[in-house]
C-alpha positions in Angstrom: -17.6 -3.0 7.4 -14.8 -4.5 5.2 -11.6 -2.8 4.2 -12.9 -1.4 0.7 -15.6 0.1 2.0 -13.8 1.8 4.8 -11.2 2.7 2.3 -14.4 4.5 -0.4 -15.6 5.9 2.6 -12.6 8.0 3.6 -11.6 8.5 -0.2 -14.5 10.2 -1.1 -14.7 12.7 2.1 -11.1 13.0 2.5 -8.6 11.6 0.0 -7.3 8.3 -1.6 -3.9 9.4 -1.1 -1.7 7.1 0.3 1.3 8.3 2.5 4.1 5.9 2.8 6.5 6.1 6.0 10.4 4.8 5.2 12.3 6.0 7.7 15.7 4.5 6.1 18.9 5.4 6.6 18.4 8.0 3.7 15.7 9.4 4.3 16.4 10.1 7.9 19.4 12.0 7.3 17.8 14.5 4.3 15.4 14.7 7.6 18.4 16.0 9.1 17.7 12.9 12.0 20.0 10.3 13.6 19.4 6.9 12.1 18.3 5.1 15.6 15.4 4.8 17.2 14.8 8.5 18.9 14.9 9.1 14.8 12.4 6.7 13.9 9.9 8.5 16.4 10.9 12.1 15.2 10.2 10.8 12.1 6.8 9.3 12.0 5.4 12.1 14.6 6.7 15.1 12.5 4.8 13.1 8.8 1.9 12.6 11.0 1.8 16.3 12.1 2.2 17.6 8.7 -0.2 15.5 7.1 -3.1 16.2 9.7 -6.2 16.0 8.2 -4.8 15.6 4.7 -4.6 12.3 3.8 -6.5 9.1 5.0 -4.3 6.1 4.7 -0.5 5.5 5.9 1.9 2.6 4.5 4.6 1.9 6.8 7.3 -0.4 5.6 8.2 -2.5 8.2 11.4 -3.5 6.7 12.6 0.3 8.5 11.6 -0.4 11.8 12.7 -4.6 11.9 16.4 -2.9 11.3 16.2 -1.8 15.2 15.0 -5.6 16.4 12.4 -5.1 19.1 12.9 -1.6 19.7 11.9 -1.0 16.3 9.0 -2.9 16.5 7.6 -0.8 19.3 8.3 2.2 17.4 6.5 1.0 14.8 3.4 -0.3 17.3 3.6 3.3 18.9 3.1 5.2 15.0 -0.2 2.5 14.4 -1.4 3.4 17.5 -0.6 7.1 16.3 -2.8 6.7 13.2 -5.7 4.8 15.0 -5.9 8.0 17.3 -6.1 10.3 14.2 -8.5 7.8 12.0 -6.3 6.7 9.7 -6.3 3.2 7.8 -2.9 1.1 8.3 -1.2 -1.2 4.9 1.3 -3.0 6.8 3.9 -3.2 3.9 5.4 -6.4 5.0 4.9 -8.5 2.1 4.8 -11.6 3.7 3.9 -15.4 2.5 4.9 -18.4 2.9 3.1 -22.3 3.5 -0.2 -22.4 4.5 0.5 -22.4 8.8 3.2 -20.2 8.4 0.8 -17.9 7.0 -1.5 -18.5 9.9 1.2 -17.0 12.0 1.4 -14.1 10.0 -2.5 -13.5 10.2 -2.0 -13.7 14.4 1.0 -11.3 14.2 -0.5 -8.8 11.8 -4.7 -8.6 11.5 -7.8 -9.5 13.9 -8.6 -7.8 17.0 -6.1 -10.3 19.2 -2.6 -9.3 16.9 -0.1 -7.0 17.8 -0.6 -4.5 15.5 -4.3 -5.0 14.4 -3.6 -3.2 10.8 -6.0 -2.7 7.9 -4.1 -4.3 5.4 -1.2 -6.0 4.8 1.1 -6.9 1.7 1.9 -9.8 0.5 3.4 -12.0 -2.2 1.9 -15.0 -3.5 6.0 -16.9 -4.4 4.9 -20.4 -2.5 1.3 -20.5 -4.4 -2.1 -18.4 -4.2 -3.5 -21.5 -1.7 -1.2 -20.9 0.6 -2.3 -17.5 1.2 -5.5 -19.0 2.5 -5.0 -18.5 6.2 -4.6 -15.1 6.3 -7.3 -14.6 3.3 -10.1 -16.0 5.2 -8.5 -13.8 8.8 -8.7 -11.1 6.6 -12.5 -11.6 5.4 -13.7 -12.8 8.9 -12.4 -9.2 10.7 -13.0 -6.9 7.4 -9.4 -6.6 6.8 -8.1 -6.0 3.4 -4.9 -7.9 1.2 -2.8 -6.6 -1.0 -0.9 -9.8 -3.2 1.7 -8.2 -5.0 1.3 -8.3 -9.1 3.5 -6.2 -10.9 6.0 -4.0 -9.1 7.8 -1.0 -9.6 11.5 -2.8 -9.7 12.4 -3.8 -13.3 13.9 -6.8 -11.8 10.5 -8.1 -11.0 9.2 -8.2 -14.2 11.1 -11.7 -15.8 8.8 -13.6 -12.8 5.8 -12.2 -12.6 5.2 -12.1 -16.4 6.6 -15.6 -17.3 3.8 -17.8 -18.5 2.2 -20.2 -16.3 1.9 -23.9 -18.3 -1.4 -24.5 -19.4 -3.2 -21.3 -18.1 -2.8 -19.3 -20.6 -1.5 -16.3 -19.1 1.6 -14.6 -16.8 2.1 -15.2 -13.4 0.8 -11.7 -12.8 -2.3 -12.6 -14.6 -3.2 -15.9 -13.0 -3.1 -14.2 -9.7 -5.3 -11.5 -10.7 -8.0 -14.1 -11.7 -7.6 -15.9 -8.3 -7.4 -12.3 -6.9 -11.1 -11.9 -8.3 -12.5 -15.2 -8.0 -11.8 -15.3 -3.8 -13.6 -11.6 -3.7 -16.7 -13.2 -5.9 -16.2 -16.5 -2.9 -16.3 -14.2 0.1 -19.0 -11.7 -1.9 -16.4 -9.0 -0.4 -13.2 -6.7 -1.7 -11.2 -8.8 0.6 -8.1 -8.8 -1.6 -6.4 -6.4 -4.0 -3.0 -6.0 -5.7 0.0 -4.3 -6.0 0.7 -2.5 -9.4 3.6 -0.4 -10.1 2.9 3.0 -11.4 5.6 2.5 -13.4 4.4 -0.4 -15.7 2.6 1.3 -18.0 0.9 -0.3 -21.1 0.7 -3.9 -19.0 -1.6 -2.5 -16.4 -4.7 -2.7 -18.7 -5.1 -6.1 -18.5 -4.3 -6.4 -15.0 -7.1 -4.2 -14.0 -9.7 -6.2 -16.1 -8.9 -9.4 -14.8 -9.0 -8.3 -10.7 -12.4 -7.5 -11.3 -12.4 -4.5 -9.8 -10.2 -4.9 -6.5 -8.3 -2.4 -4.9 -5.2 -1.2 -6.5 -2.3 -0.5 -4.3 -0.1 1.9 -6.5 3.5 2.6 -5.4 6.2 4.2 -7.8 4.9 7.9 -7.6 7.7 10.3 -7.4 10.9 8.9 -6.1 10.9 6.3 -8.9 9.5 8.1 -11.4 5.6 7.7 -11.9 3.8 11.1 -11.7 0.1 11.8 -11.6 -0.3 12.5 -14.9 1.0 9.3 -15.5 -1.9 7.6 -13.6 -4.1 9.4 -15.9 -2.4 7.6 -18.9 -2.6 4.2 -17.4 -5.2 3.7 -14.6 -8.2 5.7 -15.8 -10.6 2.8 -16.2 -9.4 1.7 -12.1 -9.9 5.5 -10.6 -11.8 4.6 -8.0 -10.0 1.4 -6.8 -6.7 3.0 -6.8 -4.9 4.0 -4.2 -1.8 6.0 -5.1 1.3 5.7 -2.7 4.0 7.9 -2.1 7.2 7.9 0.6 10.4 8.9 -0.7 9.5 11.6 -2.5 7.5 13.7 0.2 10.1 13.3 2.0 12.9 14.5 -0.4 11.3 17.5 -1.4 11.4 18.7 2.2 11.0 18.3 5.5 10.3 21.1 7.4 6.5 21.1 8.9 5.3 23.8 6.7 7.3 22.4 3.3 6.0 18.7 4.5 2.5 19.7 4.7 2.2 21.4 1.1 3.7 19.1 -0.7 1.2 16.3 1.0 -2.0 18.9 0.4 -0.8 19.0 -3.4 -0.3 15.2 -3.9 -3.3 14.5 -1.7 -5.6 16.9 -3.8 -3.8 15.7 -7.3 -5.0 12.1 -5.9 -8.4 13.4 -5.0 -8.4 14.7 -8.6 -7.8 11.6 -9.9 -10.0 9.9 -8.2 -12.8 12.1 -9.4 -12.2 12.2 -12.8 -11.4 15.8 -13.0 -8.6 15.6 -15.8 -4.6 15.2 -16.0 -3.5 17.2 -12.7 -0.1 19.0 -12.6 3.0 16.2 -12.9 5.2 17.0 -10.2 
């Protein structure tokens, strides 16, 4: 079963909510925990608690756990092998790419049954060229793994790169990968890749979401940097059932005692189920 299907599957009897796990410096200490590893671990096993049969999909950012070196890094292997135990999908938000057999290294470390962490998905960015995203592309369609290539990000610093024009296609950077986005999925006859879209982009999502030909949407920018749900009304109603809307900071900021932790994930997990179903604009918090 590929990665889209698994990811419909647990949408529909569950949620499509996304929760992402940053334990930065930050947002460690509004946790009221040290910023080392004994942290990390509080960290992750308190989100997973609270969450408990809530939500469906976690997003670690690996950047959080790399801080620690190798220490980290099992930290980070000990909360995938959390989520496996409780049935949850893994996006490795790692954002990696780079030539073709570097790439192939990436695959090894991150996807198939023989990697380290064996995630569900992984991000990545497309900088040295869609082809040389091919290694882990096909990894990824051979063990029913799914891709994110990141499109059009939340960071207004971003948006000079991805929507410059490419010479002689006709269309932005964003846009070209979209089409090759939809034209590997139509190859493999599979949802093997989808992208990243900001929440926070607005009117230029419309045209991203024709073009992927219905891929999965990986949809960070809710809360912390501004997006709401109502939002996602305004701009991704035609992708409803390909998004999946992401959210880290803010849980986290709004509290983090068990009992606070859990109700805000049961509100954004039902506003996101919501969504999903078509049931109208859901509270913006």
């Amino acid at each position: 079963m590929d990665f889209a299907t698994r990811f419909h599957n647990v949408a529909d009897t569950i949620s499509p909510f996304c929760l992402g796990i940053d334990p930065s410096t930050a947002l460690l200490d509004a946790a009221g925990l040290p910023d080392d590893c004994q942290g990390v671990r509080s960290f992750c096993e308190r989100l997973l608690q609270a969450s408990d049969g809530l939500n469906s999909i976690i997003k670690p950012q690996i950047a959080y756990f790399e801080r620690f070196g190798a220490d980290g890094l099992l930290e980070l292997k000990r909360l995938v092998d959390m989520a496996r135990e409780k049935g949850l999908l893994v996006i490795m938000d790692a954002k990696r790419g780079d030539i073709d057999s570097t790439c192939a290294a990436y695959a090894q470390a991150y996807l198939g049954p023989k990697s380290y962490f064996n995630a569900d998905a992984l991000t990545v960015n497309a900088y040295m060229g869609f082809g040389s995203l091919l290694p882990i592309l096909d990894v990824a369609a051979e063990y029913g793994k799914g891709i994110f290539v990141v499109l059009m990000s939340s960071n207004p610093e971003g948006a000079p790169i991805q929507t410059a024009l490419v010479q002689d296609a006709e269309t932005t950077v964003a846009g070209f990968l979209a089409e090759q986005i939809a034209a590997f999925n139509i190859r493999k006859e599979q949802k093997v890749i989808g992208g990243v879209l900001g929440a926070t982009i607005g009117d230029r999502l419309a045209d991203m979401v024709a073009r992927m030909d219905n891929g999965l949407i990986l949809a960070p920018g809710i809360g912390h940097q501004g997006a709401t749900f109502a939002d996602l009304e305004a701009a991704f109603c035609d992708a409803r059932r390909t998004l999946v809307p992401t959210m880290a900071r803010g849980i986290v900021r709004e509290g983090f005692s068990g009992n606070v932790l859990r109700a805000i994930v049961h509100e954004k997990s039902a506003q996101a189920r919501s969504f999903r179903n078509g049931e109208g604009i859901v509270a913006a918090t």
